[in-house]
N, C-alpha and C positions, 0 to 999 in steps of 0.2 A: 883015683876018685878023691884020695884025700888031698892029691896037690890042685886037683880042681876048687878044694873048699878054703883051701890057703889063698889059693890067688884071688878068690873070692872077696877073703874077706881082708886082704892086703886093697883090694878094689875100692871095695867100701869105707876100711877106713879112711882112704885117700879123698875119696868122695865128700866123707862129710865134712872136711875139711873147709871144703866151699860153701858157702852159703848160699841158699837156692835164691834169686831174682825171679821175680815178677816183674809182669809189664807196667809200669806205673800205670794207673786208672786216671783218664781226661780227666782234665779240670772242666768244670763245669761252668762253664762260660750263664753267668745271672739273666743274662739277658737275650740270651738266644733265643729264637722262635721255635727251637726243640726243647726249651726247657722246661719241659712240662710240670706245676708245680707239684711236688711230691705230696704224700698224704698227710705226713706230718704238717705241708706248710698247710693245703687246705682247712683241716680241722684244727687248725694247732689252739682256738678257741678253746679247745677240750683242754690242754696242756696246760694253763694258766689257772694260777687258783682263783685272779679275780678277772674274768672276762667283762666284766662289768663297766673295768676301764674303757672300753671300748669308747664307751658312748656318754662315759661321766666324764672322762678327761675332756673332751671338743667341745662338751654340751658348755660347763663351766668356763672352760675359757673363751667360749664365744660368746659367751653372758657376759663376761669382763669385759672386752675387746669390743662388744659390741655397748656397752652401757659406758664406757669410756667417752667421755666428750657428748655427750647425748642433749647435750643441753644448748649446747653452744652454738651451733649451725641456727641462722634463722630458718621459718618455713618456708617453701617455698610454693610456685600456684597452685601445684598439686596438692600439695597437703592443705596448701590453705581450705582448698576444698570438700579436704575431712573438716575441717576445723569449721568451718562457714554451716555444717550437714549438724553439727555438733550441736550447733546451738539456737537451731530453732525447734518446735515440738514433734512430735514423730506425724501429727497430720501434712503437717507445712512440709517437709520430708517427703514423703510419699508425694503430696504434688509435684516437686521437685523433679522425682526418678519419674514419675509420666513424662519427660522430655529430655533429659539427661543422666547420662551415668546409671542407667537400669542392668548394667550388667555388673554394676560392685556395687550393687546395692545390700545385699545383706554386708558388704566388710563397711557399710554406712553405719547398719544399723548396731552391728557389733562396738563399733565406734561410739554410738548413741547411750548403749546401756554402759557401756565404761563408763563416758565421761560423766555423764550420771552422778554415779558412782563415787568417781576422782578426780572428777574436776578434767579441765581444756586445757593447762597448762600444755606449753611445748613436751615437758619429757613425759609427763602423762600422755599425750598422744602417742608419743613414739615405743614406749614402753610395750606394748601389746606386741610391735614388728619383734624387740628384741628378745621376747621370749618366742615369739615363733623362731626367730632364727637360731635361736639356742638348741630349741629342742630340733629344729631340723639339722646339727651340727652334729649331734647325741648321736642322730637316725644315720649320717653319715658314714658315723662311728663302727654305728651296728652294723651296717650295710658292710663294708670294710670287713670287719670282724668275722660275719657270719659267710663271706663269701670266700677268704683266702686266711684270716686267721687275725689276732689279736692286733699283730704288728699292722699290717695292711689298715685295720681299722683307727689304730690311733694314727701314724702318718698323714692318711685321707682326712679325717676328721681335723688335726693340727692345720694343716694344709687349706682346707677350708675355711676356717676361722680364722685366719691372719690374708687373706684375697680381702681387698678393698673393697669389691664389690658385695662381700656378704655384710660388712661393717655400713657401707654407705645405705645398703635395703630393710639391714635391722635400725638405723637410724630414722628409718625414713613413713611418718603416718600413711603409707599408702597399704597395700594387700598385698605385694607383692613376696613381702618374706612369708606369707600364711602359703604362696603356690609354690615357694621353696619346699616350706614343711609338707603341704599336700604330696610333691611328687617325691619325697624322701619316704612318706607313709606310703604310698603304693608301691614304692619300688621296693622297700625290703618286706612289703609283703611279698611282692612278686619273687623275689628273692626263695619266701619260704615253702611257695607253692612251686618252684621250681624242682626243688629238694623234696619235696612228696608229705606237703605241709597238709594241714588237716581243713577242712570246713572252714574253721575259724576264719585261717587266713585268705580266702576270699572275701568272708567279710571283713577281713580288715581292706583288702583292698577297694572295696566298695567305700568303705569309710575314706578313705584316700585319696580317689578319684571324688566323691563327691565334695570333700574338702577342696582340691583344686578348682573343681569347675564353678562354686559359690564364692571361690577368691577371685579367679579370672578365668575366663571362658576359654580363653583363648592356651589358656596352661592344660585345657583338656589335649591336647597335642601328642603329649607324652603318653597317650593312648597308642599312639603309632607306634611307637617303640617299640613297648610291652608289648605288643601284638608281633614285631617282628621277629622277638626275642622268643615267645612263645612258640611261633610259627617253626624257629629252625632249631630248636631243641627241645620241647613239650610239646605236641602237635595231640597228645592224648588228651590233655587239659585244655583244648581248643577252646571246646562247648562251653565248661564251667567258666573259663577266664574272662569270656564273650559275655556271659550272662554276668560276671560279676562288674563288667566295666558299664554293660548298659545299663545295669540298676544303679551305679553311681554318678551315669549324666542326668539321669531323668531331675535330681533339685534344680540343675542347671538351665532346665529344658526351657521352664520360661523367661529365665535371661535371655538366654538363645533368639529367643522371638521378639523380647521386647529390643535387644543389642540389633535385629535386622531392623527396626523402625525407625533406630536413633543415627543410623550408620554416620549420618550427615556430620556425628562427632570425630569422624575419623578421616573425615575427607581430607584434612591438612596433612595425612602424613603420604610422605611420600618415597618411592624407592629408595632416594637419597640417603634416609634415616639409619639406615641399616650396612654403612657401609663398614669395611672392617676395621677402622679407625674408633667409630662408634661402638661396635660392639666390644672390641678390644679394650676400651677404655671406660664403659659399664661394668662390665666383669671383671676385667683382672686391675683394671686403674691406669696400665700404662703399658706401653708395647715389652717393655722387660723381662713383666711377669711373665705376660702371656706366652712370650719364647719360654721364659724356662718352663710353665706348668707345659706348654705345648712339645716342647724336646723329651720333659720327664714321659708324659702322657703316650708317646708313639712310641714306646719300648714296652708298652702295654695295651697294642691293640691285636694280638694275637685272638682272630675271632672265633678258632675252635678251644678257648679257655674260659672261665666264667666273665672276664673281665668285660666279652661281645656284651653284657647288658648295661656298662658302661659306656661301651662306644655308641652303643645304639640311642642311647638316653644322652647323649652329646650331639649326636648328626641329625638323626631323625626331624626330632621335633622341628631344627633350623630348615631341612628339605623341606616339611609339609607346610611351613608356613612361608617359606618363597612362594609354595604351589599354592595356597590359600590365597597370597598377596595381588595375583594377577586378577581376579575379580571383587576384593576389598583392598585399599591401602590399611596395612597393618604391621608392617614393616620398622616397628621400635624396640632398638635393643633390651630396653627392661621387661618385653613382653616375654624374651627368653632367659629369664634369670632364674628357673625352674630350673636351667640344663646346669648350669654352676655347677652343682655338687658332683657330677660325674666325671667334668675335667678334676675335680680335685682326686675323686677316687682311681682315675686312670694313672695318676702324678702319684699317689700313696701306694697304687699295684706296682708303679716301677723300684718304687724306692724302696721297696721293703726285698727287694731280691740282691742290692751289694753289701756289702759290710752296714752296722748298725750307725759304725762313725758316717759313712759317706751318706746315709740317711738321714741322720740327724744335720748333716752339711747343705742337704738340699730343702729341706724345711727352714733350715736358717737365711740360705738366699733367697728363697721365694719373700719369706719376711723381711726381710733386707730391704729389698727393692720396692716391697709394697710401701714401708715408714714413709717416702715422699707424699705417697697419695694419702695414707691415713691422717697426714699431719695436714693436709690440703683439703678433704672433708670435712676436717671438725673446724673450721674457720667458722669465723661469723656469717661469711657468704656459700661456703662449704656449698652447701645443696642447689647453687647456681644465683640466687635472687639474694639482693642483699637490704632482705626486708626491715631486719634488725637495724642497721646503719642508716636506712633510711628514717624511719622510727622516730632515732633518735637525735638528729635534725630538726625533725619539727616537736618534738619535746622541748629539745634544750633553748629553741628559736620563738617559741610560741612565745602572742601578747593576747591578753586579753581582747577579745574582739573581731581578730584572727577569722576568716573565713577559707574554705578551701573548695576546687573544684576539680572535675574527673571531666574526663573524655567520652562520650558514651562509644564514640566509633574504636575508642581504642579496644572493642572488646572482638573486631575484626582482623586484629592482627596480634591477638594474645589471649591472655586470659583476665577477660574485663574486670575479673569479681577480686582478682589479689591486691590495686591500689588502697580500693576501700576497707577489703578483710584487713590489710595492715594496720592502716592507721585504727581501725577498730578492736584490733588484739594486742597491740605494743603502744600504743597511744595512753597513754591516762586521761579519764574523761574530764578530769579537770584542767588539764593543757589540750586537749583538742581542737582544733578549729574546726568554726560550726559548717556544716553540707547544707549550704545553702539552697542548692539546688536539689536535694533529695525530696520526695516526696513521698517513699517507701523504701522500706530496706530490701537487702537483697533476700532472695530465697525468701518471697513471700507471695502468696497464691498461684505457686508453679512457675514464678518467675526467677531464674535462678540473677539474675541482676538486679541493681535497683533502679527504682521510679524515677525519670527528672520530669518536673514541670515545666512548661513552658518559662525563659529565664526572664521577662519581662517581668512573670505575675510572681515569681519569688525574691525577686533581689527588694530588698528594705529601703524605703526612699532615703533613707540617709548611706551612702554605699559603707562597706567595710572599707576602715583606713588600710591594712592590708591583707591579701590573696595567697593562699598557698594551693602554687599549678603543678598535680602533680599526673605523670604521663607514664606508658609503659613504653623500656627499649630508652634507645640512647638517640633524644632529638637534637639538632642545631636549636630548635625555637621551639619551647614548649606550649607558647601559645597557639603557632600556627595549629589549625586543625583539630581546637579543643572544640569547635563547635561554633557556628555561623555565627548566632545573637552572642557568644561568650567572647568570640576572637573579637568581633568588633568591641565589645564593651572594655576588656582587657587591652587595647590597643590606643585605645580613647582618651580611656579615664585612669588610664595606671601604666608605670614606667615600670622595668624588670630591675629590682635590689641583686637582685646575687640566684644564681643556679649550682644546681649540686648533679653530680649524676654518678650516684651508686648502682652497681651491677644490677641491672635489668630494669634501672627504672631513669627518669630523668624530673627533675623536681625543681622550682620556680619561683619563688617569690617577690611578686610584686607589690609594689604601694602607689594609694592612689597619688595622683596629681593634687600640687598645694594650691591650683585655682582649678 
């Protein structure tokens, strides 16, 4: 017995001699479709003492980034059309939207009481987009933050703010960065009523959705999402979601109605609009980005993770409005610049799962690539129309005397009202040449163009020594086609001095004949 306890414990000490192995434990490969995020990374929001970055960091630098160069870009016909909405009285307005544009009519009116306010200036107009698009960068943030944790929300929201497409829509006086911020307010409400959020946040998503659909009707879309995201993981919160989205179309509802009477403004667009050159080059600025946010983005579409209300809020709304487009043409890529922020949040979900370097690596080259287009934006023509260059042309050309003429038919193959808005916004009324042929201005008694008289009973018996012919698009002859009694008079009594023809426009100057 006792030599049993000797061999024992000669056994044992021999034993411990060795050191016990383990199986080394898998590496955790970041981006596998088993990787399920651990608890830590979900909440990790808790973990920080300022979660707050989340959504101050993107919000501020997307107010930089976006107020950067804001001044520079001329308007172009779009916006000119805030601008034209801006500066007649709110009755004249309101005639206006009985025939056009009744479905951004309230981002008119919001427009109206600004400029009010702070004046028409260019960055005054555009000022309004850049703080939506700030605070919709903030919302990103949160969204990020509150979904997978701190890091996820600052990437996505970084990530965001440096895409060309969010700099060129906070630049830009149209609505479109308010259906950014709309669909970023409902989605991280939707976010909180996912997670067994209280009352509140239904109405906040009412507030959200009804924000979208007073910015653009067509941004109500991203109702389909929500609903599919709903559908296959809160199917309890069915009823409440349903009633919180229908109470926030109803502002919308009479757009809705007055947008089917006006449809005839939409007839010009066409399938063509929406191909993926077009939308690639709205949103991310160049085929570059879009590979990298698009390579970052599908190492995050794992749809049993929260990230599915990302993908959904990416796909969705583009499905239902191909299926919308077969009975309207509606088919323009800025109409989906609402979905933006989800590519960047699918691009922030990947990157926050390798090392902090390789993350911070891939935010650097998304920015990288973008600088081409950011620095091609803030051009003088940046916004496509080179209203400013034109401008100043007939500023620095102007003589006393100076008269000038417009196309009425050009307003068939453009947007007729941008020749005249121009020379009426960048013009100085002391070097302008006179609109001979005007006999009302635009946007007056529901007219949104203006009045020409018959040109017999307006031209002066003494003719103006010289003509300034200005046309939309890039003509051979800016005369041909300005108008039967004007082509012949112009053809007759005046020889062509010199043509200019800056981006989108073609511009003319003739003088009369010395006998």
């Amino acid at each position: 017995m006792q030599q049993t306890t000797e061999d024992e414990a000669t056994s044992n000490a021999a034993t411990s001699l060795i050191p016990a192995v383990r199986d080394p434990a898998p590496r955790r490969d970041p981006w596998a479709e088993s990787a399920d995020p651990t608890e830590e990374e979900v909440g990790s929001h808790r973990a920080y003492r300022w979660p707050g970055l989340a959504w101050l960091v993107p919000g501020l630098l997307m107010g930089g980034i976006g107020a950067a160069g804001v001044q520079r870009p001329g308007l172009w016909a779009d916006e000119f059309a805030t601008w034209g909405m801006t500066t007649v009285s709110w009755s004249e307005g309101l005639k206006v939207l009985r025939w056009v544009d009744a479905v951004i009519g309230p981002y008119y009116g919001l427009m109206k009481a600004w400029t009010d306010a702070f004046g028409n200036s260019d960055v005054s107009l555009r000022i309004p987009s850049v703080i939506a698009m700030a605070f919709a960068a903030a919302l990103v943030g949160a969204i990020g933050n509150r979904v997978y944790g701190l890091r996820v929300g600052l990437l996505a929201g970084a990530i965001f703010a440096v895409l060309p497409g969010a700099s060129r829509f906070a630049q830009e006086a149209r609505p479109y960065a308010f259906t950014v911020l709309g669909a970023a307010v409902a989605t991280y409400a939707l976010v909180r009523i996912l997670q067994g959020g209280r009352f509140r946040w239904f109405a906040a998503y009412t507030a959200g959705i009804a924000l979208l659909g007073v910015a653009h009707v067509i941004a109500l879309l991203l109702i389909a999402a929500h609903a599919w995201v709903i559908l296959a993981r809160r199917r309890d919160r069915w009823f409440w979601f349903g009633l919180a989205a229908f109470i926030g179309i109803l502002p919308a509802a009479p757009l809705l109605y007055l947008g089917q009477t006006q449809k005839s403004q939409v007839a010009w667009i066409g399938s063509f609009y929406l191909t993926p050159e077009a939308f690639l080059e709205t949103g991310f600025g160049n085929a570059w980005v879009a590979v990298a946010i698009g390579v970052m983005a599908l190492f995050a579409l794992a749809l049993r993770y929260p990230s599915s209300i990302f993908t959904a809020w990416a796909v969705v709304p583009l499905v239902a409005l191909l299926g919308l487009s077969e009975y309207m043409p509606l088919l323009l890529p800025r109409y989906l610049m609402f979905t933006l922020p989800a590519f960047a949040l699918l691009a922030g979900t990947a990157l926050s799962r390798p090392h902090s370097l390789a993350a911070i690596a891939g935010v650097a080259l998304v920015a990288g690539l973008a600088v081409p287009v950011h620095l091609e934006i803030r051009e003088v023509d940046g916004h496509g129309d080179a209203t400013r260059e034109l401008a100043s042309v007939i500023t620095d050309g102007y003589r006393p005397g100076d008269a000038i003429v417009y196309a009425e038919g050009d307003a068939f193959v453009g947007s007729g009202w941008l020749p005249r808005d121009t020379v009426a916004h960048y013009v100085p009324t002391a070097r302008r040449p006179r609109d001979v042929f005007m006999i009302a201005p635009p946007r007056t008694d529901g007219t949104l163009l203006a009045k020409e008289c018959p040109q017999a009973a307006c031209l002066p018996e003494i003719l103006p020594p010289r003509i300034w012919v200005l046309r939309l698009g890039y003509l051979n002859d800016a005369v041909q086609g300005v108008g039967e009694e004007k082509e012949s008079l112009l053809r007759t009594k005046y020889r062509e001095e010199r043509t200019w023809r800056p981006a989108g426009f073609t511009l003319a100057l003739v003088v009369r004949n010395s006998s």
